[in-house]
N, C-alpha and C positions, 0 to 999 in steps of 0.2 A: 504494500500500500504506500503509497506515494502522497506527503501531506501538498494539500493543495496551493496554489500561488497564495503570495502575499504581495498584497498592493504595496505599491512605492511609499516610500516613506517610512517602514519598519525598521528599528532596532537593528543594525549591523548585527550586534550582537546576537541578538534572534535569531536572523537567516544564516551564522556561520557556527552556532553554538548550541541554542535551544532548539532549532527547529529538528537538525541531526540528531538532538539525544533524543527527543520525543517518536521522532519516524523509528528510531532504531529499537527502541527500550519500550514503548507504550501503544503506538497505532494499531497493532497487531490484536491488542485486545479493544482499543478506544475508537478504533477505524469505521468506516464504512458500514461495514459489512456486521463488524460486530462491535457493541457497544457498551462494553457490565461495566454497572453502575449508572446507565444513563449519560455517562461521560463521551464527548466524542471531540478528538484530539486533532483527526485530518486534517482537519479545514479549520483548524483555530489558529488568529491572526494576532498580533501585537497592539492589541488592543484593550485597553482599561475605563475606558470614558463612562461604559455605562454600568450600573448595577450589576447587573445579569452579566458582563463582560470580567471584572474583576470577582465577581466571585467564582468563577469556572478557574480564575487562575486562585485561588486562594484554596479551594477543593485540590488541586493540581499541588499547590505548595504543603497541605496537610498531609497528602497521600507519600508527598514523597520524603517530611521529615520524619515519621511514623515509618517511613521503612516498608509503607505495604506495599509499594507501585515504584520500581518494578516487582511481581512475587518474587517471594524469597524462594518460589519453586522454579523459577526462569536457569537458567544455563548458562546463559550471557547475561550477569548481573553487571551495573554498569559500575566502577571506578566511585569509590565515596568522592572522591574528589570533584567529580563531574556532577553528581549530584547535586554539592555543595553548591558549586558553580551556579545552577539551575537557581538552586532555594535562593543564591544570593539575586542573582535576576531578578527575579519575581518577586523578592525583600524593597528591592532599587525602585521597578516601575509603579510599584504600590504606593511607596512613599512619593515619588515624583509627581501622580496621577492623582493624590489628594486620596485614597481609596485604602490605606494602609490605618488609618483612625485606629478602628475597632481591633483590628489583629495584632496592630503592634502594641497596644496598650493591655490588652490579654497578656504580652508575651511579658511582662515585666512582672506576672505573679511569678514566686518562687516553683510553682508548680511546674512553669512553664521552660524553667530555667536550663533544660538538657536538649532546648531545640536547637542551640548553638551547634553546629556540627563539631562532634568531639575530633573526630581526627586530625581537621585541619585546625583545631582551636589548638592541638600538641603538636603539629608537625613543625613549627618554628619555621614555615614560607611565609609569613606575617610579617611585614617589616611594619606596619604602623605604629607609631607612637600611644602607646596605652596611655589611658587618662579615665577619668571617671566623671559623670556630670556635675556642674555649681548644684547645691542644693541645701534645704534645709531640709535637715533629718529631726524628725520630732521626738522630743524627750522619751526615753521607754520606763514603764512602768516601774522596773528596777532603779533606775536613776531617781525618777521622783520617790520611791522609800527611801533611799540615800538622805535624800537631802532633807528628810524628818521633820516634815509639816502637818505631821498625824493627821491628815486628813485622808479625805477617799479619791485612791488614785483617778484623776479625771482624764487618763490619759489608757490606752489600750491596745493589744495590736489584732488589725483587720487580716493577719494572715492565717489562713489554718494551723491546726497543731499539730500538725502532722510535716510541718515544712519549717524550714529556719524563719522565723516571727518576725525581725526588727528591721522590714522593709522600709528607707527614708521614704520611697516616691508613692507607698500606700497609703501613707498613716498623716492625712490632712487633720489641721484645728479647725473643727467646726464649732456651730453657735454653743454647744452642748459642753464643750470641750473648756467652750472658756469661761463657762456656766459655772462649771463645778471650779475651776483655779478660784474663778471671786469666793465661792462658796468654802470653801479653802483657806484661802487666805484673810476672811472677816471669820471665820474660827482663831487662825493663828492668833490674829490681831488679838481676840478676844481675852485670849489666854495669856499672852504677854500683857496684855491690859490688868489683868486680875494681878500678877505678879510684881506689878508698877515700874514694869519696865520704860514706861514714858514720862515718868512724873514731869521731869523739865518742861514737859510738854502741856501743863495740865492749863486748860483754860484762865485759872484763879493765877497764873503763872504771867511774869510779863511776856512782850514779844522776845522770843529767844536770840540771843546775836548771830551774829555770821558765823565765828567759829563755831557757834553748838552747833548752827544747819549744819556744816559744811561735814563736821565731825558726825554729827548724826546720818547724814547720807553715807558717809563710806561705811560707817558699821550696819545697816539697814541691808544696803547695795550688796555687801559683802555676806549678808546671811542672806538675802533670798536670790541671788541673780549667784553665789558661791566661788566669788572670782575679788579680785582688788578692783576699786573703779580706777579710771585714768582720771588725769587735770581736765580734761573735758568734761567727763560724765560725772564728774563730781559740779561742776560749775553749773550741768545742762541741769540736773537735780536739786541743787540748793538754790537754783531759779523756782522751778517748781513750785518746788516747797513752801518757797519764801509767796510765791503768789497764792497759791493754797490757805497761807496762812491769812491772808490780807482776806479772802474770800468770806473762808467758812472758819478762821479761830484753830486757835495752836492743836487743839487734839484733832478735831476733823481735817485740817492741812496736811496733819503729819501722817493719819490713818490714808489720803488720800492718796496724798506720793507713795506711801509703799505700796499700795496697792497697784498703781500706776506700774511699781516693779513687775509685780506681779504676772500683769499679762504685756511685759514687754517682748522682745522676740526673740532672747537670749533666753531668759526662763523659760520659753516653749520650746525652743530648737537647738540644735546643734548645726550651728553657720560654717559653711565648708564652702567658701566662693573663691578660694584660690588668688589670696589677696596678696600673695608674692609676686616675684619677677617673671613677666613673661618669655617665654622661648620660642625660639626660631618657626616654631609649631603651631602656635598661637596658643597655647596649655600654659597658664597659670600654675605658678609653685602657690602649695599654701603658705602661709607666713608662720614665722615660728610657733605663735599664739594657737594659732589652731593646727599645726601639725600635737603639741601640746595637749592640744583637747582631742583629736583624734586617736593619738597614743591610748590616754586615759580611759577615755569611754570604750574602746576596742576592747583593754583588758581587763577594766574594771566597769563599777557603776559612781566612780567618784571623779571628782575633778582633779587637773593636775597638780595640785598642790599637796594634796592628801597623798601621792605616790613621792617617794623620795629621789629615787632618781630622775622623775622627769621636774621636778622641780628645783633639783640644784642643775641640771640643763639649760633650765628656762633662765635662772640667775646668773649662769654663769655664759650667756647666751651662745650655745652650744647644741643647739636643735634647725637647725638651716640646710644642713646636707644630708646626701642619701645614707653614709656611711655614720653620721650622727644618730640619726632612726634607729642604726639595726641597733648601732650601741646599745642604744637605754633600752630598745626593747628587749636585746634580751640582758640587760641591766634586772629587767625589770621580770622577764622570766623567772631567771636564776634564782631571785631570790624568793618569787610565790610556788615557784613548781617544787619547793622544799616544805610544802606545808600542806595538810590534809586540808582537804576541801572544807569542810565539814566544821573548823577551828578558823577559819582564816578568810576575811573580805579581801583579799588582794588580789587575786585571781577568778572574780566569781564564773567572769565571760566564759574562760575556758572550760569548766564544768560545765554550764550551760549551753556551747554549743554541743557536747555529745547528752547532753539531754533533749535536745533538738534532735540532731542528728539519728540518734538511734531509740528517741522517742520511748526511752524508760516510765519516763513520769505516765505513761496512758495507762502501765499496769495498777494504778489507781482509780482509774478509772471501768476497769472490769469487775462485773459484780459476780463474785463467787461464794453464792451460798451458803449458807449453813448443810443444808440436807443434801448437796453435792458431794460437799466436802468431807461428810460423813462417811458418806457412800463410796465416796473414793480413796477414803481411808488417810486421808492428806493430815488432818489432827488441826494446828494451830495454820489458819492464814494469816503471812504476815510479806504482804506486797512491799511494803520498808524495808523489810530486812533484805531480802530478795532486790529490790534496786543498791541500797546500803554494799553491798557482797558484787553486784557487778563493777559499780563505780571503783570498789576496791583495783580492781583489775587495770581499770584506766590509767587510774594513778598511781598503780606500782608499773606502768608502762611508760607512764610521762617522765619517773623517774630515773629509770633506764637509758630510755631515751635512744632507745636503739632498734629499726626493722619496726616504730611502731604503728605503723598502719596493716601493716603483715602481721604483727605478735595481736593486736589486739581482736583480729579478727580468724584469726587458727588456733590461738595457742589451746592448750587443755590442761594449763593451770590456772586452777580457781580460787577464790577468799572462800571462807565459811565463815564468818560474824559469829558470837558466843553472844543471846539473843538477854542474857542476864547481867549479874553480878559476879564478875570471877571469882573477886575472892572470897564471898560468902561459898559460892557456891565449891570451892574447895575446901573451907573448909566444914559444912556438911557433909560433904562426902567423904572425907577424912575421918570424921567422927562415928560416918556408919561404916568406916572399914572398907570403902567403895575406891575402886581406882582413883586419883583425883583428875579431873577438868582441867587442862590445859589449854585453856581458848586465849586466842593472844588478839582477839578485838574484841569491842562490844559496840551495839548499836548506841549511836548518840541518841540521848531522849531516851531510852526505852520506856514504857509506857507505864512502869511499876515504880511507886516512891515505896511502898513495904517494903524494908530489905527479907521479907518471907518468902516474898516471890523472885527473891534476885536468882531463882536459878533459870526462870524462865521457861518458859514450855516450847522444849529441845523438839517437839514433832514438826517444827516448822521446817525442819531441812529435809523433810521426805521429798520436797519436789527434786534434787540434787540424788535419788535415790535410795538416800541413807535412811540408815534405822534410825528415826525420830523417837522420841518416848515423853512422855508427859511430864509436867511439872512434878518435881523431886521422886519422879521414876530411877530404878537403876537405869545411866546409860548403858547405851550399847553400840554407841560411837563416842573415840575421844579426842577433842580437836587437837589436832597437829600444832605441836607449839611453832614450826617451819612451815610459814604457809608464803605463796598459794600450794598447792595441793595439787598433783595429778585427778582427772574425772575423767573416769572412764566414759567413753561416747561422748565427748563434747569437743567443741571446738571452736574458739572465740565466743563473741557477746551475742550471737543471733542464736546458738545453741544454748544461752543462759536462761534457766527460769524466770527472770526478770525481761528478758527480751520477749521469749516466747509468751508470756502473761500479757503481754503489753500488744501485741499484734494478735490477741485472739480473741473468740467473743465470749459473751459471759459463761456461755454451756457449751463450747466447743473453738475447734482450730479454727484459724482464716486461711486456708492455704491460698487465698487470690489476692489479700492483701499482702499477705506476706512476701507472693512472687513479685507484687509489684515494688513492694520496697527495696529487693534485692535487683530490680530491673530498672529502678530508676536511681538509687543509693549507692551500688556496687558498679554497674554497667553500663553508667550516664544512656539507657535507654529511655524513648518518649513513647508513652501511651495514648491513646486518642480517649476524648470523652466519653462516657458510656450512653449510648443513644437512648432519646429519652423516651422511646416505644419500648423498652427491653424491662425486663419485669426481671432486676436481680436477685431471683430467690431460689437456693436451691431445695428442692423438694421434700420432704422428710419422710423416711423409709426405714421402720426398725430391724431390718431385717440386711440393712446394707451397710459400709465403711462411709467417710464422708466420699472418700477417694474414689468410691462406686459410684454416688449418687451426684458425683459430677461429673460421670463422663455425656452427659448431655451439652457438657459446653462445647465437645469437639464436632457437633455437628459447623456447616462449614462458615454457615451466619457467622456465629458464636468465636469458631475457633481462629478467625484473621487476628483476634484480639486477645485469645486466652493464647495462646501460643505459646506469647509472650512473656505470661508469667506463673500458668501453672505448672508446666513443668522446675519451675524452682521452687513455688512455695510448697507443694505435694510433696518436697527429700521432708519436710520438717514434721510429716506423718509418724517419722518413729520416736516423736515428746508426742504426749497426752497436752491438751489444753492449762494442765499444770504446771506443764517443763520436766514434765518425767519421762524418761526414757522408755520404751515398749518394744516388746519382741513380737507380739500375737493377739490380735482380735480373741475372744469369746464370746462365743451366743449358747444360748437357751436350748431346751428342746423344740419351742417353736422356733426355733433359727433367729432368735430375736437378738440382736446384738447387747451384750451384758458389759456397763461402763463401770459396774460399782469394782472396789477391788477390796472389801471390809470383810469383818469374821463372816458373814452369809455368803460371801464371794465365795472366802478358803473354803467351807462346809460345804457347796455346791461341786465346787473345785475336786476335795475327796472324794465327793460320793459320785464323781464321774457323770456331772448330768450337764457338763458344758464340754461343746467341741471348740477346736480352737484354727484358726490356720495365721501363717507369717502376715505380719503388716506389710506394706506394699510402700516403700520411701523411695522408689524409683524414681527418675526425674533426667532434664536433661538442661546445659547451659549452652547459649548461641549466642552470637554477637559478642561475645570476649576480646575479639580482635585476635586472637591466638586460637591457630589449629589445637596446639597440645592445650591450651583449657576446654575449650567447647566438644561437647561431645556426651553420653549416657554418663549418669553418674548411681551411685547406689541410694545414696538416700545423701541428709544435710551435710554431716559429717564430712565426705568426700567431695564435697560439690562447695565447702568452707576451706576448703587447702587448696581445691584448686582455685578458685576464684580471688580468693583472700591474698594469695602469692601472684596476684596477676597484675598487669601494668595496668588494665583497667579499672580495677576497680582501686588502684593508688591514685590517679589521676581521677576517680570520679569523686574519692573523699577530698582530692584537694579543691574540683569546682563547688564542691558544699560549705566546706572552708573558706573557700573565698566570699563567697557569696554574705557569710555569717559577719565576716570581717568589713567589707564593703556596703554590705547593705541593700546589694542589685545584684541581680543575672548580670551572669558575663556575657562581654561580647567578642565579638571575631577580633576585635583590635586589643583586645587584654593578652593577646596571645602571648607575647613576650615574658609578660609576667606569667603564664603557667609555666611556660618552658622553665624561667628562671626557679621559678618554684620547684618543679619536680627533680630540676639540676641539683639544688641545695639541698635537698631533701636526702637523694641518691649518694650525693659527695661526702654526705655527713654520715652516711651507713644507716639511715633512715630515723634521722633527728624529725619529732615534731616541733623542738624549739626552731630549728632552721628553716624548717618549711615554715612558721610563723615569722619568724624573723625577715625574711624572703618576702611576702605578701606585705608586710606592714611596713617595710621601707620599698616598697613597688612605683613603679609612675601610675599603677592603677590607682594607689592608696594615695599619694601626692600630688597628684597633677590633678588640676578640674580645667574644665573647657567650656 
């Protein structure tokens, strides 16, 4: 099939470029003669003008960052490269055409953020000048606890919890937003009021002199805006004020102006307009001041003055180059990644993004029963502890500091948390003659002030497979004073009870979200929306596996899109909904399938009235970019060593990283900065501090345009 003429006037680029890949790769099924999907490619021209015109090419541009067009069943698959090419095209005459609105503003949710083509975003053919947009990035709810105005955060973020949160270009002030700061700040007032923190100010009081404004504005400025004012904004304020007073009287003048702080544009944003030297580029350096406040907020929730390195930086004015950056940053690593999360505000960012990233906190969010829990013999739930025992892991990797994007995602050594009082709990056990308890952590907070109950109720680590046992039971496991710990069948944090709890629903597995987290998390693959005639529910059959009762997705509707991710989330069929390990299905005499595993289980178990056959973890991983990763795997375990040791899924944790750090999707011109990125990261034998270090002295992170 032969696509049809184009009238005069078409895109060079079109007639030597696009029009070739599409007759080669697509007419064959878009053609003439045959047309699936109603699509038809022949006789489509370089045209955008109308409605109908640019959405046939936006149809065209979704099929083909989705990966679905050309199929992944074709022979002659065409070159990512050429692809890219294509997408890039169709990105150009969209925005040119006025017609790019609605799709490019989609593309800037976090969701959206792996349509960048990964290949060429690593292959380092990118010479563009990285830089990131002028913006202001609005306070995050974390920053406002910070700054301890016990009020109710009026600040939020619009991004799902499921994707990195603290998007700048999401998260607009609206009426509401600055609703609740007044609302806020006439409480503050109020309570400083009661405490006669203004007396100077009191009506019965004469007019106050210059020096008390002038004095009173920079310690006001300084507690709510959290910064020193300059000779100007002390002058522009004790104007203010002074007029305030003349107005409405020394207490109301003074209530006024501070409030006036209040919703000024510093208290709601973080100003990142690149107000340094421009280059040959036209990309603005930020100036020292807010390279300072960029630092800060990236790895804490406090301002620069609270971090010590970056504030004798600032004084000793030593934050203007790129080699300045890495300094303090990892000045400023070195000395938080030496401290448990848990004990220490210096670091909170970085806890936070693998709470993002790998979405521990949602195992609080799944509600697991009393009479499940029973039944399945689990004893004590305790989803804290279970997060508590992963984040162990993180942070004896951070410490390391070596292979860990690889370690944290294979390894099969794990924390166990001692869920009590050690040393009570040794020494009852002492006293009854019992081995003693050698637990070398405990959960902060645990939920007991009795020291009666300091031993805790030890059943909570059944989901890890261990013999649990009840409050002041003989154990029958004793924590390893040398931990982590070998676990048999596990492998990194997606094999952890705390990961698995967290990706599944309240009475069973997800294996569809779960593929999808490892297809878009691991794989920087993109999934398409789920169409909104599709009825996501899978059937319920007691008599079937979940694994059974989904093979209805692979009919062929269904299966362009499950392709994608059930073959990965199904390997994680051999953990229970708990995070326990499983060998074997059993069912009933009526073939009913039997979840309980309690004394009725065993006594059924005995008396031989359940059959049993293998669970079924089978699965397969594509798109890896590597022959020797993709391919049939046995279940999670084997499909976590491959994938986990792979360049993909190194290079897809650092576009999440980036993103965490930045604040936006990347784009094709931050290449330089992945490259740079994955280069330090590799050189340093796989330093997380250098792959950070790397990103936050970036032109990504320094330049705005």
């Amino acid at each position: 099939m032969i696509l049809a003429d184009t009238p005069p006037g078409s895109n060079v680029e079109f007639l030597e470029t696009i029009r070739p890949y599409l007759q080669e790769h697509c007419v064959k099924c878009h053609g003439l003669k045959k047309q699936k999907g109603k699509l038809v490619l022949h006789s489509i021209k370089d045209h955008f003008d109308t409605e109908t015109e640019s959405e046939q090419w936006i149809q065209i541009l979704n099929q083909l960052t989705f990966g679905e067009m050309p199929p992944t069943d074709e022979e002659a698959r065409p070159d990512s490269s050429d692809t890219a090419e294509v997408v890039e095209w169709i990105q150009k005459r969209l925005a040119e055409t006025g017609k790019a609105d609605g799709y490019l503003k989609k593309l800037l949710a976090p969701e959206y953020g792996n349509r960048v083509n990964h290949e060429k975003l690593f292959s380092g053919e990118i010479t563009t000048p990285p830089f990131s947009p002028s913006r202001l990035w609005r306070v995050s709810p974390a920053i406002f606890k910070e700054r301890n105005y016990r009020g109710r955060s009026p600040f939020t973020y619009v991004t799902g919890e499921k994707e990195i949160r603290d998007y700048a270009v999401l998260s607009p002030v609206d009426r509401s937003t600055v609703q609740m700061l007044m609302i806020n700040a006439e409480k503050w007032l109020e309570n400083r009021r009661e405490n006669n923190d203004f007396k100077e100010f009191s009506n019965d009081r004469p007019l106050p002199s210059s020096k008390l404004i002038e004095e009173t504005v920079r310690i006001q400025f300084s507690r709510v805006i959290r910064r020193h004012p300059s000779k100007e904004e002390i002058a522009k304020y004790a104007a203010l004020l002074t007029r305030n007073i003349e107005i409405g009287g020394n207490m109301d003048g003074l209530l006024s102006t501070i409030k006036t702080m209040f919703i000024s544009p510093e208290a709601i944003y973080r100003m990142e307009f690149g107000l340094g030297e421009t280059d040959e580029h036209g990309r603005r350096h930020l100036s020292p001041a807010e390279i300072a406040y960029a630092i800060a907020y990236a790895l804490t929730d406090l301002g620069p003055e609270r971090t010590q390195a970056i504030q004798e930086s600032m004084i000793k004015e030593k934050l203007t180059t790129k080699e300045d950056v890495a300094r303090v940053v990892r000045e400023v690593l070195d000395e938080g990644i030496q401290f448990e999360y848990w004990n220490s505000t210096r670091l909170p960012r970085i806890m936070r993004f693998f709470n993002e990233y790998f979405g521990l906190p949602h195992a609080l969010n799944v509600f697991k029963d009393d009479t499940r829990r029973n039944q399945a013999a689990i004893g004590f739930w305790h989803a804290e502890g279970l997060m508590f025992d992963a984040k162990l892991i993180i942070i004896h990797h951070l410490k390391k500091d070596q292979n860990f994007i690889e370690e944290i995602l294979t390894t099969d050594k794990f924390f166990v948390a001692h869920p009590g009082h050690n040393e009570y709990a040794r020494r009852i056990f002492k006293e009854k003659g019992t081995k003693v308890i050698n637990g070398i952590r405990q959960f902060p907070g645990f939920g007991f002030t009795n020291e009666a109950r300091g031993i805790g109720d030890l059943s909570y680590i059944r989901p890890y497979n261990l013999p649990g046992n009840r409050a002041k039971d003989k154990q029958l496991w004793d924590w390893p004073v040398e931990q982590p710990i070998k676990m048999p069948r596990r492998a990194g944090i997606l094999t952890h009870p705390a990961w698995l709890t967290a990706h599944s629903f309240n009475d069973g597995n997800d294996p569809i979200h779960r593929g999808i987290w490892v297809r878009e998390k691991l794989l920087a693959g993109v999934i398409q929306d789920l169409p909104p005639d599709v009825d996501a529910q899978v059937p319920a059959d007691p008599h079937k596996t979940l694994k059974e009762r989904m093979e209805l997705v692979r009919a062929e509707r269904c299966w362009s899109c499950h392709r994608k991710f059930n073959p990965l989330g199904e390997t994680f069929e051999m953990f229970d909904d708990w995070g326990r390990y499983r060998e074997k299905f059993y069912f009933d005499g009526e073939k009913k399938l039997v979840t309980r595993r309690d004394k009725e289980f065993e006594k059924m178990k005995e008396a031989k009235l359940l059959s049993s056959r293998p669970v079924d973890s089978t699965g397969s991983i594509t798109g890896s970019g590597a022959p020797e990763v993709d391919g049939e795997v046995k279940d999670a375990v084997e499909m976590m060593r491959r994938i986990g040791r792979s360049d993909r899924a190194r290079q897809s944790f650092i576009r999440h990283l980036f993103r965490y750090f930045m604040g936006r999707n990347e784009m094709l011109s931050d290449s330089k900065t992945f490259v740079d990125a994955e280069q330090a990261y590799l050189e340093s034998g796989g330093s997380f501090q250098s792959l950070v270090v790397s990103l936050l002295s970036s032109d990504s992170f320094l330049y705005r345009h």
